[in-house]
C-alpha positions in Angstrom: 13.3 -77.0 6.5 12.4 -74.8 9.7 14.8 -76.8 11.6 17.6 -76.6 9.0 17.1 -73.0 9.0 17.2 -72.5 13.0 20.3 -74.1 13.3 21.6 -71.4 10.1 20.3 -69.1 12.0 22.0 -70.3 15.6 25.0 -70.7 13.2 25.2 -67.4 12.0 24.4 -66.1 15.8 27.4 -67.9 17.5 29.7 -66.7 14.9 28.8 -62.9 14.9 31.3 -60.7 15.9 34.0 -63.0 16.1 36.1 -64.6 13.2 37.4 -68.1 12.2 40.8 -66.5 12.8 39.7 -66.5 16.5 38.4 -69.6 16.4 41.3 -71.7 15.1 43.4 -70.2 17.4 41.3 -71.8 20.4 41.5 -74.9 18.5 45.4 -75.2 18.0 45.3 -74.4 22.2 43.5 -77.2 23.0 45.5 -79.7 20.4 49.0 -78.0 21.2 51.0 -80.2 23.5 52.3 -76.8 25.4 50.7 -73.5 24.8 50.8 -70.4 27.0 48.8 -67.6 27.9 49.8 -64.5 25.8 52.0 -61.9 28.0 50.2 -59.3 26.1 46.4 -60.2 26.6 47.5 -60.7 30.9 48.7 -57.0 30.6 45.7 -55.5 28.2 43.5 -56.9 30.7 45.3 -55.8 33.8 45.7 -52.1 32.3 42.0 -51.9 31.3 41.1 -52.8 35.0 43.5 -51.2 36.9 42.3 -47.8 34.6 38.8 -48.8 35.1 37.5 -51.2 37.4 37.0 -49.7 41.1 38.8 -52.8 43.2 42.1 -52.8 40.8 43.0 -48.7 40.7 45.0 -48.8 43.9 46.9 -51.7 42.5 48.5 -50.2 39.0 51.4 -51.2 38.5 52.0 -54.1 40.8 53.1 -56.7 39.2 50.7 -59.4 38.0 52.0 -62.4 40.1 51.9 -60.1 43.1 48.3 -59.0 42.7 45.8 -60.6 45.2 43.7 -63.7 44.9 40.2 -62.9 44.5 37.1 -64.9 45.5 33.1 -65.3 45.1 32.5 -64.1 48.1 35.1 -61.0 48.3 32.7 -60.1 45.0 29.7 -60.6 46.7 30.0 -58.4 49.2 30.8 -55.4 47.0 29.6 -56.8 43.6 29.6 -52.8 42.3 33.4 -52.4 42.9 34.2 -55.2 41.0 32.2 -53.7 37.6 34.1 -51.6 34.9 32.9 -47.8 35.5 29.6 -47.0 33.0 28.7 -50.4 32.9 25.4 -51.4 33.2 24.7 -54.7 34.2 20.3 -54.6 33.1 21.9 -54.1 29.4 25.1 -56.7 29.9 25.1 -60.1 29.0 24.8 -62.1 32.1 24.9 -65.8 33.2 23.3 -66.6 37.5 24.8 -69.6 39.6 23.8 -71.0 42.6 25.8 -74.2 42.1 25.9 -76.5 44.9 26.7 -73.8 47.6 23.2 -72.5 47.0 25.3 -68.5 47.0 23.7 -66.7 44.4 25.9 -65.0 42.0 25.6 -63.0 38.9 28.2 -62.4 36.2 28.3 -60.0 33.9 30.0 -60.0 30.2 30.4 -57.1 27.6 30.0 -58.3 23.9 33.2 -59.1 23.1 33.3 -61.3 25.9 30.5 -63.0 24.3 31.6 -63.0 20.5 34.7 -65.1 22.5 32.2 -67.6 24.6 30.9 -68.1 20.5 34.1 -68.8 19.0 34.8 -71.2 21.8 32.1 -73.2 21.7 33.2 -73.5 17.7 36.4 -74.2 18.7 35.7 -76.7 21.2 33.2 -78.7 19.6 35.5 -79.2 16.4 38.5 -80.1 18.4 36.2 -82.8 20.1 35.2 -84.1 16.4 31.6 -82.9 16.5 29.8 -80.2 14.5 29.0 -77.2 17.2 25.2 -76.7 15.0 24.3 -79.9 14.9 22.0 -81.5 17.6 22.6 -82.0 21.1 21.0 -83.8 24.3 21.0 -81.9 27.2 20.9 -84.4 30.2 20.1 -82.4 33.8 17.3 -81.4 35.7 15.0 -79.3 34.9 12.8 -77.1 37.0 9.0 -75.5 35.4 10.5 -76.5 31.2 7.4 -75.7 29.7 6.1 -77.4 26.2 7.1 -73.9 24.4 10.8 -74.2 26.2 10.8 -77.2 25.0 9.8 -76.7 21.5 12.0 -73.9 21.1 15.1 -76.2 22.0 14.0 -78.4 19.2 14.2 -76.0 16.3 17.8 -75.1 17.1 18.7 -79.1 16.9 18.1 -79.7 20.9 16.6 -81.8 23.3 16.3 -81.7 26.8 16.4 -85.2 29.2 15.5 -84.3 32.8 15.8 -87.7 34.5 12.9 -89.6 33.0 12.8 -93.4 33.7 9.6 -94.5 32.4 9.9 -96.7 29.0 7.7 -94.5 26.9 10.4 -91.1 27.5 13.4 -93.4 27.2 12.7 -94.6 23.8 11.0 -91.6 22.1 14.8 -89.9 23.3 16.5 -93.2 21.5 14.4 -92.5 18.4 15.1 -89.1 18.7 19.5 -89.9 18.9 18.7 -92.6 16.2 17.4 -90.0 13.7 21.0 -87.5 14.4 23.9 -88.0 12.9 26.6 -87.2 15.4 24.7 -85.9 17.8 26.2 -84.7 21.5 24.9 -85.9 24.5 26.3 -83.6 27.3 24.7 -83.1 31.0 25.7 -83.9 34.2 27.2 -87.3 34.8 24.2 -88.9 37.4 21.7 -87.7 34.7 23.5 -89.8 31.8 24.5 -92.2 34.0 19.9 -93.1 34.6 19.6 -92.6 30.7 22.3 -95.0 30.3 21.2 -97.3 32.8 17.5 -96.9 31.2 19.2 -97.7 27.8 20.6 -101.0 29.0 17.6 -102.0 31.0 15.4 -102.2 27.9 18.1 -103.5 25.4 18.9 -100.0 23.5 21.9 -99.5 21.8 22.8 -97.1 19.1 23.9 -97.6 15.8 27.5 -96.6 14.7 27.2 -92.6 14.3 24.2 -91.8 15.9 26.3 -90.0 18.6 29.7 -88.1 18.3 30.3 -87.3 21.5 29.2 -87.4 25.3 30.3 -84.7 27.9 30.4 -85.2 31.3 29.8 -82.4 33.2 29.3 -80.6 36.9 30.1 -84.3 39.0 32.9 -87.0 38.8 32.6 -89.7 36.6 32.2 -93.0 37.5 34.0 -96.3 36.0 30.6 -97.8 35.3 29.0 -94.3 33.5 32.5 -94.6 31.3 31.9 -98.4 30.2 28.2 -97.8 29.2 29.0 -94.6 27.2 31.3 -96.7 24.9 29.5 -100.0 24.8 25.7 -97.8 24.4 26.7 -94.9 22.5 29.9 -96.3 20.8 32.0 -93.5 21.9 34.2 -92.8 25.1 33.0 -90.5 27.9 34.7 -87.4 27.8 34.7 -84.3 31.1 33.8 -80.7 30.7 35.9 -78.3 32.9 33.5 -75.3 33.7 32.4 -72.4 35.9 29.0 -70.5 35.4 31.5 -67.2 36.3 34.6 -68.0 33.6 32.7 -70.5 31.0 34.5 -72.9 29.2 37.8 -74.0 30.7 38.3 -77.5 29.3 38.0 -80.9 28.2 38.9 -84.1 29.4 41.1 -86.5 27.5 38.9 -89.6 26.1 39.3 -92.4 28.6 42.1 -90.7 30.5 42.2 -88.0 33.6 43.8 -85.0 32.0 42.0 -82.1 30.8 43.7 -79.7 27.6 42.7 -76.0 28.7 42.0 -72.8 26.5 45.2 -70.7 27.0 44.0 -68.3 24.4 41.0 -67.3 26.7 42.0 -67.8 30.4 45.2 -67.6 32.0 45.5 -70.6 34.4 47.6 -70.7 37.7 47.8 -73.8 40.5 48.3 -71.9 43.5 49.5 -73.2 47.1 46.8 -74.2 49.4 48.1 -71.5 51.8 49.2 -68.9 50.4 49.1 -67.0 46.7 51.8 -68.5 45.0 52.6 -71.0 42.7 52.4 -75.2 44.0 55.3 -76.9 43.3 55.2 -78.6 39.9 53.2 -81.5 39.8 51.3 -80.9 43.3 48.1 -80.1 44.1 47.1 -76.6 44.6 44.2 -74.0 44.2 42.8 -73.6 40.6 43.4 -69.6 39.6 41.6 -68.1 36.4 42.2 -64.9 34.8 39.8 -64.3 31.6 41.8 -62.6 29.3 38.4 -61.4 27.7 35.9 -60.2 29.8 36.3 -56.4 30.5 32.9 -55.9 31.5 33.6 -57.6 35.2 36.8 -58.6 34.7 38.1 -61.6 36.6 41.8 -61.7 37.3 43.5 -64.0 39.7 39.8 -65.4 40.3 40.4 -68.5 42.9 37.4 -71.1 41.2 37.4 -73.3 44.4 38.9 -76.4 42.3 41.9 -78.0 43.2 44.2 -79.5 40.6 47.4 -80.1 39.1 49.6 -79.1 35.8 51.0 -82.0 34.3 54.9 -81.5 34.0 57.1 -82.3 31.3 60.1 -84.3 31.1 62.2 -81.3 32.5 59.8 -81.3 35.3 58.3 -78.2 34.7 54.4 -77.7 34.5 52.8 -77.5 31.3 50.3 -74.5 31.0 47.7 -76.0 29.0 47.3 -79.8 30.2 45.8 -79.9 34.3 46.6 -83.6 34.9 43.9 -84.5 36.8 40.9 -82.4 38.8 40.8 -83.7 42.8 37.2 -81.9 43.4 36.2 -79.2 45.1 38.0 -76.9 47.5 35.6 -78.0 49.7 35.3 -81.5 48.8 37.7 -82.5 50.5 37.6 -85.2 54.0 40.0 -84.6 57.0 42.1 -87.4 58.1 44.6 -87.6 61.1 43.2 -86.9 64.7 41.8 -83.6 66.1 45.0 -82.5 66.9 47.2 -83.7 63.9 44.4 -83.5 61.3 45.7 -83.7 57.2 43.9 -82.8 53.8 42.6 -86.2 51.8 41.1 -86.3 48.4 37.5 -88.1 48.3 39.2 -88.9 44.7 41.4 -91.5 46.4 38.4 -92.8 48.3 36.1 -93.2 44.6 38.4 -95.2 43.2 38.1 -98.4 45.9 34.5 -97.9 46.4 33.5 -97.8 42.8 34.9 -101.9 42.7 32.1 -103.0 45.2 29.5 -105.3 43.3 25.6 -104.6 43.6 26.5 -100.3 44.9 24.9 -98.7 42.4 25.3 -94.8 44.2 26.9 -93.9 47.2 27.7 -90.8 49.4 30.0 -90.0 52.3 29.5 -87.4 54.7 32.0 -86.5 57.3 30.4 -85.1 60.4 33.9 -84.6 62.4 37.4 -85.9 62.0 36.7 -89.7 62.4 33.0 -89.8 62.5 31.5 -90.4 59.0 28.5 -92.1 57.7 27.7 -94.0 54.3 24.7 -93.0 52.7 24.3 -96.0 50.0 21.8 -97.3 47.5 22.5 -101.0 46.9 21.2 -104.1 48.9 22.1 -104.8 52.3 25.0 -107.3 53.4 27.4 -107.3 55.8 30.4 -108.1 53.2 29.0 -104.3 51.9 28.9 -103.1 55.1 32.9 -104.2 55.8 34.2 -103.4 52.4 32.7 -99.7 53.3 34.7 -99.0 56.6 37.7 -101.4 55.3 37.7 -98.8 52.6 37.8 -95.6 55.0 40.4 -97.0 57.3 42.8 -97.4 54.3 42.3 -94.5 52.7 42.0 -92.2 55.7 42.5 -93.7 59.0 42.0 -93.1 62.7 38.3 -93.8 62.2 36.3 -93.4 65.3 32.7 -94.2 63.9 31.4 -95.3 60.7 27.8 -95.8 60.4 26.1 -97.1 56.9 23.0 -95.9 55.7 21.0 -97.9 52.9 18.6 -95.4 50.8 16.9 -96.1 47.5 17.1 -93.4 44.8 19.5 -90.8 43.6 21.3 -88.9 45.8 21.4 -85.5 44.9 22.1 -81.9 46.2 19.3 -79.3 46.0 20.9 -78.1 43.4 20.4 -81.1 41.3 23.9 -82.5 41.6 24.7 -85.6 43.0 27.6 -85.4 45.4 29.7 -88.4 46.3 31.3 -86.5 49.5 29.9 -84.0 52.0 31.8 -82.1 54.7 29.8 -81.5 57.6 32.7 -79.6 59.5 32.2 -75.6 59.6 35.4 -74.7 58.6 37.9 -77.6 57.6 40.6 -74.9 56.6 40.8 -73.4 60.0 41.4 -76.9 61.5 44.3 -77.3 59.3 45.1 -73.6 59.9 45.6 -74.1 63.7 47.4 -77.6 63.2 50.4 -76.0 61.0 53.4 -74.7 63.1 54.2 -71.5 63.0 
């Protein structure tokens, strides 16, 4: 009974302030095959900050598509200018990243903003088919979780998986899924993928039900993580789309690469690599965010430092609610060509290939220079590895001047507790491209 009642209660809290009326509208975005942004919420939150926000008064009435792109660290450096006047941020809402890039960053939201974040996890569970107060996993690492943390995740319907591999963890948390009924198991994808793995070693799988759905989140997904989540759990992986600054952006299709965004929420553009327009439809281009909600700090024109694409329709326009694929991080991406000629790649084109090699079981690639890379890997040594490896760098990107291979045992993961499957080593790829382009 105290659990039932915790989960009323988280119930009750998730919904205050916010009514189904909201929530079903999020819900039809995410199923509609093509749904827009309104008009009307862009300029509501555009005249609330160019009235009150410091960084937009100089830019009333400029049109929307001609204001300026703005970034994490543009906000750092003058976090106050970017706050609506009276706020105070010691009695806002607020959520703190650090993310990979280890840049600390705080964002804060007024209560509406927050009655929306509720209605949108309503909406977002019940458009993935599972009930947003029921139980959930939480798969990631977990720094100083202390026994009352712990306990307190349990009465709202929660449990928290931080990596553990020995047998006695891994099958009190397959007890603990056995008991739910359509439970969700989200976290990031390396974490599932060692609770997967832990599943198959000792011969656990789950009964039909036990589990509703499984997020992916904050890493790409791997063939092999996708294959155990059906055949373990019984249901297909699925991705989040997410920022700690914006919230909730999306969801994956099951087993495919396209993600269905929340229109109603966050007006979405795909922006040239080079300048602030739009990409041409169908390319890839810089990931561009406006919350339509959040008046507190408002973010408009917010540049997430994700590349994508819009899916097009059969008129070749781009549909506003349907990115057809995410390529990684702005950052995340290698350099191919030669010092002098050097061209964007997508470590996306490289996973693909790699992910086919027998016995690799985690890999990463770091590229020191344009050329020069290294394979940091975690399966057994061979020297048909070792060739597949560089055979697989010289299609993909080319001109390779050294590849050395690296064999490590355990996870690889950033300090942030993310495992990365590439890292640039090269200050600043964007000005190498920069100086390459004609003028």
């Amino acid at each position: 009974m105290i659990v039932s009642g915790a989960r009323r209660a988280v119930a009750a809290a998730m919904s205050r302030g916010e009514t189904e009326r909201s929530v079903g509208i999020i819900r039809r975005t995410f199923e509609s095959p093509h749904a827009e942004s309104s008009p009307g919420d862009i300029e509501r939150i555009l005249r609330h900050a160019t009235a009150h926000v410091p960084r937009f008064r100089s830019l009333a009435g400029t049109r929307f598509e001609d204001l300026p792109v703005m970034s994490k660290p543009m906000m750092l450096a003058r976090p106050e200018d970017f706050l609506s006047e009276g706020a105070r941020p010691e009695r806002l809402a607020s959520r703190l990243s650090s993310g990979t890039s280890g840049v600390i960053f705080r964002t804060s939201l007024d209560a509406r903003r927050m009655a929306r974040h509720r209605a949108e996890l309503v909406a977002a569970y019940r458009y993935l088919g599972a009930d947003p107060f029921g139980s959930f996993l939480h798969c990631r690492v977990w720094f100083e979780v202390t026994p009352a943390q712990r306990a307190a995740a349990a009465l709202r319907g929660q449990r928290l998986y931080g990596g553990e591999i020995d047998e006695e963890s891994i099958r009190r948390t397959a007890g603990w899924l056995r008991r739910q009924r359509g439970a969700v198991v989200v976290g990031l994808c390396s974490y599932l993928e060692v609770l997967l793995e832990r599943f198959e070693d000792l011969g656990i799988t789950l009964g039909p039900g036990a589990v509703s759905v499984v997020l992916g989140t904050g890493e790409p997904m791997t063939r092999r993580l996708a294959e155990m989540s059906l055949r373990i759990l019984g249901v297909p992986l699925r991705m989040r789309y997410s920022n700690t600054e914006n919230g909730l952006l999306g969801f994956s299709e099951p087993g495919g690469t396209a993600y269905k965004l929340d229109t109603s929420t966050f007006h979405v553009e795909i922006l040239d690599h080079d300048r602030d327009a739009p990409a041409a439809p169908g390319d890839v281009g810089r990931i561009v965010v406006t919350d339509l909600y959040n008046r507190a700090m408002p973010f408009i024109r917010y540049d997430t430092g994700d590349l994508g694409r819009f899916a097009v329709d059969g008129g070749g326009r781009p549909v506003p609610n349907v990115l057809a694929e995410l390529t990684g991080r702005g950052r995340d991406f290698p350099l191919a060509g030669t010092p002098h000629a050097p061209r964007r790649a997508t470590h996306y084109e490289i996973l693909e290939p790699v992910e086919r090699i027998p016995g690799l079981r985690q890999f990463q690639l770091r590229q020191h220079d344009i050329g020069r890379f290294t394979w940091i890997v975690h399966a057994d040594p061979s020297p048909d590895l070792d060739a597949r490896l560089r055979r697989v760098l010289d299609e993909e990107i080319g001109d390779i001047l050294e590849c050395t291979i690296v064999h490590r045992d355990g996870p690889l993961h950033s300090g942030a507790g993310k495992r990365q499957t590439f890292v640039s080593e090269i200050p600043d790829p964007e000005a190498l491209l920069r100086r390459a382009r004609p003028a």
